[in-house]
Every structure is written in C-alpha cells, then in structure tokens.
N, C-alpha and C positions, 0 to 999 in steps of 0.2 A: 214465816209463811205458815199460814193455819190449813191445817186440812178438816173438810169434813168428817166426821164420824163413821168411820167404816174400821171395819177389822185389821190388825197386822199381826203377826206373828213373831214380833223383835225379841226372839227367843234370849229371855234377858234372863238368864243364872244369876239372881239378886244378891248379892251379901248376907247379911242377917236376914235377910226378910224374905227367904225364897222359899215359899210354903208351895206344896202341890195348888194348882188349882182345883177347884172342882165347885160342880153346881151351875146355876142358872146361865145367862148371858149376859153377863156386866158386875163390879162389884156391884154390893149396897153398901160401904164404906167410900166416903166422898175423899180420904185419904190414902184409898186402897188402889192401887192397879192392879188387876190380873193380867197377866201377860204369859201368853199361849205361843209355841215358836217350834218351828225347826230344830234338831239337834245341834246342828255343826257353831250356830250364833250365840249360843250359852256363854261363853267366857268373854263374848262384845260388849253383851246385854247391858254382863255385871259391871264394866269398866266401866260404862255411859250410863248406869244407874246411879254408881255413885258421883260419879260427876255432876248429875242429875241433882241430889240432892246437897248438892253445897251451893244451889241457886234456891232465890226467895221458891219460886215456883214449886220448887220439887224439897224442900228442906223438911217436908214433915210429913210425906208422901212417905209408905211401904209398897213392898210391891208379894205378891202371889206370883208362881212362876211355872209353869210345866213345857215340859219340851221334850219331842219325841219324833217320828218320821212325818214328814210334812203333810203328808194326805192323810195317815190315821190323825192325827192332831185339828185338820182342819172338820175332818167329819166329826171328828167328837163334840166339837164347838156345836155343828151343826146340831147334833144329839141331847148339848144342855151342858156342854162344858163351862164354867165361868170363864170369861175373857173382856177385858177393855181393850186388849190390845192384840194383836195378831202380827206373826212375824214370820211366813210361809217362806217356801224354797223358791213357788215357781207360781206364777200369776193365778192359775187355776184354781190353786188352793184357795184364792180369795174370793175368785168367782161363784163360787159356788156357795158361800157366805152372803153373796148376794142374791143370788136365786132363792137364798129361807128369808129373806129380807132382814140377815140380820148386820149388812153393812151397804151403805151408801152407794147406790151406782157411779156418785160421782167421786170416788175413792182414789181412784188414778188420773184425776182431771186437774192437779200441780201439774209446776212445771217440772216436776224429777217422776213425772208418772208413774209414782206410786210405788217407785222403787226408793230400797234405804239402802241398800247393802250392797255391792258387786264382787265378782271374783272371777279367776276363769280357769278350765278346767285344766288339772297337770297328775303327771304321771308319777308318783311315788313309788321309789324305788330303796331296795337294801345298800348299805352303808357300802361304797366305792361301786354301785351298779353292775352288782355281779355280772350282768346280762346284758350288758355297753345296752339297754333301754332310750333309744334318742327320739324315734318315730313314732308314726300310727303302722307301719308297718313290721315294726319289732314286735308289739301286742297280738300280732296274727301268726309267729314262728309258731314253729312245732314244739311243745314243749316248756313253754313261753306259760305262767300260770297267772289270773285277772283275779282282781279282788273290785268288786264295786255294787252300788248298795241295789237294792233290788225295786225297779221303775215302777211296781206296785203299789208303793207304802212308799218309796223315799223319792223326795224331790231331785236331790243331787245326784238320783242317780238318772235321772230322766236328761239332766244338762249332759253327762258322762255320752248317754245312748246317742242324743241328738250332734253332739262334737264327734263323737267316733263315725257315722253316717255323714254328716256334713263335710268333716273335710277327703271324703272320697270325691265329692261332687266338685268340690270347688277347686280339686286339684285336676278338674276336668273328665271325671269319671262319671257315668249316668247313673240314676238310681237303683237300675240292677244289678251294678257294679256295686252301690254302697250296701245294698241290701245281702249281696253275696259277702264282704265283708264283713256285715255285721254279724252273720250266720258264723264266721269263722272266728269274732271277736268271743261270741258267747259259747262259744265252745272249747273256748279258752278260759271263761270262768270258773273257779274253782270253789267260792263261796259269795252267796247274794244277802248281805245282811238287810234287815229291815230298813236302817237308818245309814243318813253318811258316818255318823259317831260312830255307829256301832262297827259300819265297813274299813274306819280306821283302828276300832280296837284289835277286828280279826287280824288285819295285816301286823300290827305290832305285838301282835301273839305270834307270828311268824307262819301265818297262811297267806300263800304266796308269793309270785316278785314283785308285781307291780301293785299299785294300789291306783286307782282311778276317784280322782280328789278334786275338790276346790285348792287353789292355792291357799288360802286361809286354813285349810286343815294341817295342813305341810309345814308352815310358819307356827300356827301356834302350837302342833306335837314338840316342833324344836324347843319353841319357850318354855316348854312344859319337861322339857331333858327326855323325851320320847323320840326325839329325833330321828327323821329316815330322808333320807333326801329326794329331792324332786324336781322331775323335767320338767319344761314348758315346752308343749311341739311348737314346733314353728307354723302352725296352723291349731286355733283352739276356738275356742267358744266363750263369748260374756254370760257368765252369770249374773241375771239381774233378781237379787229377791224381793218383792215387796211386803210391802207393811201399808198397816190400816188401825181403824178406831172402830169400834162398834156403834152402833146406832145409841144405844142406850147406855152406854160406857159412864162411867164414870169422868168429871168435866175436864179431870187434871190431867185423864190422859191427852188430851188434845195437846196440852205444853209438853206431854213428855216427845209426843212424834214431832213435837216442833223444835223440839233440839237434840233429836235422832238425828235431825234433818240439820242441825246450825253444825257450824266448822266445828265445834270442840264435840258433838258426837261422831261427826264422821273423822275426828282425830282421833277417837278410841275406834273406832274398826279400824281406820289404819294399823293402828299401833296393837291391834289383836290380829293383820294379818291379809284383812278385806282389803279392794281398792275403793278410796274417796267416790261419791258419787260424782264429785266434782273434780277438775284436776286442780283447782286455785286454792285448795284445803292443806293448812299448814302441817305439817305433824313430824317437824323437825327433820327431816329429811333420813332418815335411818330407822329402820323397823327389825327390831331383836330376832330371831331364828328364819329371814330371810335367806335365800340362797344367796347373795350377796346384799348386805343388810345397808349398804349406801348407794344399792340402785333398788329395793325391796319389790317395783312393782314395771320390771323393762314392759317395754312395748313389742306385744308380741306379732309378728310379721301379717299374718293374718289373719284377722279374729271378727269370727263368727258373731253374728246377734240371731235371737229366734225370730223379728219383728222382719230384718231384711233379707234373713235367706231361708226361714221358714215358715212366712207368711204369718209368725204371729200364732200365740199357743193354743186360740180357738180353730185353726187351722191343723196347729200340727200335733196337738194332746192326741185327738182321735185319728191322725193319720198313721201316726207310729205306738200309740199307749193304746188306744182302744183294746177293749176287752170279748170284743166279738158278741156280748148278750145284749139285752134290752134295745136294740137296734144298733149297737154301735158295731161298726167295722173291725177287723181285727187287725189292731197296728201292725205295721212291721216289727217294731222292735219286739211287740206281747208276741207275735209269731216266732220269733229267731228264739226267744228265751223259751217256747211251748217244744220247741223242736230238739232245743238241747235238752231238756229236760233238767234242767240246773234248779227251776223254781222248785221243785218238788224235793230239791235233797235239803231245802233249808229245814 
C-alpha cells in the first residue's frame, strides 16, 4: 500500500548511516532518506532500516537520522529541518506539517490512518515494586514520586496526561473528578523531562518510583539490561503514532513507509517492543524483555483510544494542552502542571 507524500517521523536510529539531519525539507540525494522522529522509536527505526536494506528497494538507500521530543522535532521541520520522512508521537505533530504545506492533507487517508507504530501507556516501576504500584490510584498516595516526560515538548507525555484523566471518567468519575486528579497526579511529579527518552533516563538514574511509559520503553530498557519492570493498569490508553512522507521527499522514501507498513516492518516494532498495527502480524510469538515474553503484548481490560473517548486530538490537543496565549484556551492538563509549579524546576 503506497501512501502519499506527507511527513512521518519513524524516528529511525540507522546503523552506519545515522547522520544528524539538518537543512532544507527533503534530501537532494535520490539515495538518501532523512528521517526526523520521536525519541522513544530510535532502536525500531534501526531494526526495519536494516531490514529495509536487504530488499532491491531499500539495498542502496542511506539514511540521515535525528530524533528528539516530538513537538520540538516537528517544529524544527517546520523551521528548515531536512526530512523525507517524519515519525511523530501524536497526530498533531503532523498536522501542523500540513498547515506549512509541507505534507499532504491526504497523509492519514490509508487504511491504518496514518498510524505506524502503537503501544499503550504503563507504569514503571523499581525492581520487586517497592510500593506494591498496581493502579491509577497508587500514583496519587502521599509520598508516591511520578516521573514522566513534560506535555510541552514530549508527545508521550501528552498520551501519560490523557490515560491518567481518562480513566477517571470511564471508571465513572466526571471531569471534575479527573481534573481534581490530575491536580494531585502532578503534584506528585518529581521531574518532567523534555522527551520520553530522556524521562526514562532520569527514572533509571534512580528519580523516582514510578516512571509513566509506553510499553515499548519498558521492553526495550529490559533488552538493553536496563531493566525496571512495569504495570499495565487495568484501564490504559492506545498509543497511536503516525508517520508520513514529505511533499517533496525524496521518491524512495515512499517504499520505505510501505514496508514500515508491510509484516516484516511491523515485525521489528514487535520485536523492539511496540504492538503490530495489525493483530495478523507474525513475529514468532515471544518478544525478549517483555513482562512475560510468550504473552509480550495481553489485552488490557479496558483501553482507551483519543478518536473514541476524546473526541480526537483536534478536539482534545487544545482542551487539555492549550497554552492559554494566541487565543488558545488553557488546557486542563497546561493548568494542573502551571499550578504545581513542576514546569519550572526543569
């Protein structure tokens, strides 16, 4: 399946070939990919690069590579950053790539709507969970310390903010109730890194109990002998990231997002950690630093999407991210984090 030319951010940490990007918007090398991404997808990128490359398609392809918090990364682009390819956290980041017109409105018009990657959100915890950490309501004790990345600059941490609020509501709770919550979540945070990467380094420098994660970060710290182990609440949230092509990209990236997109790419996110975008996606049935590595990816009880229970990130970016200036509202969540005062000790 070929997608139009729009942006993605398939934050690909390349093998030999992982130069900064930098400069215009698109290579001018017709063998070159730039590929602009998210932090936490760097170790995917690189398995399904080289995979990539042992097909006719991709055998003589390099690739340029930078990857950093999903909203500074997408505005850079916007600024003149080189990119064919774009591999954001959270839908927005691409939108707004289309608003400079430098990718395709019809970007997310597939049938996997634009998404490449999934995961959903879990709670990372120190080795035998000192602080028996099971709920959404162990994260609100007294004394209880949060580590997660800061919904300014990091995508992952905006899915973190939207699961910790959503499943207040859906366990029947009104939005006064989630927004009192969330007031007590963030005042429970102890440090808000820029990026998901970076909000896993702190926690494995030993700031804080819990760490507020993608499951993919969880899985792949274990592969990596970083290991800290990690809950799935019984109520969480899909992360869906997408990915895009530039308008003016280079042509080869089209086959690279078309087998991002085929079983043997979505068999390296498995097997770094993400869930298949599909469930019919083979990937031998065990994935290495899973909490149980021959069920890697259970089905969690009830799990949240932004499209069905928050009306979709053009809806809920400015309901709860809003930044209060240039007209915009000031989110719940930019409220809770203004009040703790937590942004400011970063």
């Amino acid at each position: 399946m070929k997608f139009k030319r729009a942006i993605t951010s398939a934050s690909a940490g390349l093998l030999v070939l992982g130069l900064a990007a930098c400069g215009g918007s698109g290579s001018s090398d017709a063998d070159t990919i730039s590929i602009v991404g998210f932090a936490v997808p760097e170790a995917a990128n690189k398995a399904i690069a080289s995979e990539f490359q042992k097909t006719d398609a991709g055998k003589d392809v390099r690739f340029k590579t930078s990857y950093g918090p999903s909203g500074d990364q997408s505005r850079a682009v916007v600024e003149g950053l080189d990119a064919d390819y774009v591999h954001f956290s959270v839908a927005t980041d691409v939108t707004r790539l289309v608003d400079a017109d430098l990718v395709a409105d019809t970007w997310d018009d597939g049938e996997n709507k634009g998404v490449v990657s999934r995961s959903v959100v879990v709670f990372g915890v120190r080795e035998g969970n000192p602080k028996n950490i099971q709920t959404w309501d162990d994260l609100v004790k007294p004394g209880v310390e949060i580590v997660t990345p800061n919904p300014a600059s990091s995508g992952a941490a905006r899915w973190n903010a939207l699961a910790a609020f959503g499943q207040v509501v859906s366990g029947g709770g009104s939005e006064a109730d989630a927004t009192d919550y969330i007031n007590k979540f963030f005042g429970n945070v102890v440090s808000l890194p820029s990026s998901g990467r970076d909000a896993t380094t702190s926690f494995l420098g030993g700031t804080g109990d819990v760490l507020m994660a993608y499951e993919n970060e969880a899985i792949l710290a274990a592969q990596n002998g970083e290991g800290f182990e990690y809950v799935i609440p019984e109520t969480s949230l899909l992360i869906e990231n997408p990915g895009a092509v530039l308008e003016d990209a280079a042509p080869v990236a089209e086959d690279w997002l078309e087998f991002v997109l085929s079983d043997e790419g979505q068999k390296q996110f498995a097997l770094t950690g993400f869930r298949p975008i599909r469930d019919d996606v083979d990937f031998g049935g065990e994935v290495e630093g899973a909490a149980d590595p021959s069920d890697p990816f259970p089905t969690v009880p009830t799990l949240l999407t932004v499209d069905g229970d928050f009306g979709g990130w053009a809806e809920a970016a400015p309901k709860f991210f809003g930044t209060g200036t240039e007209g915009e509202p000031l989110g719940i969540i930019t409220a809770a984090i203004e009040a703790s005062g937590k942004a400011e000790d970063e």
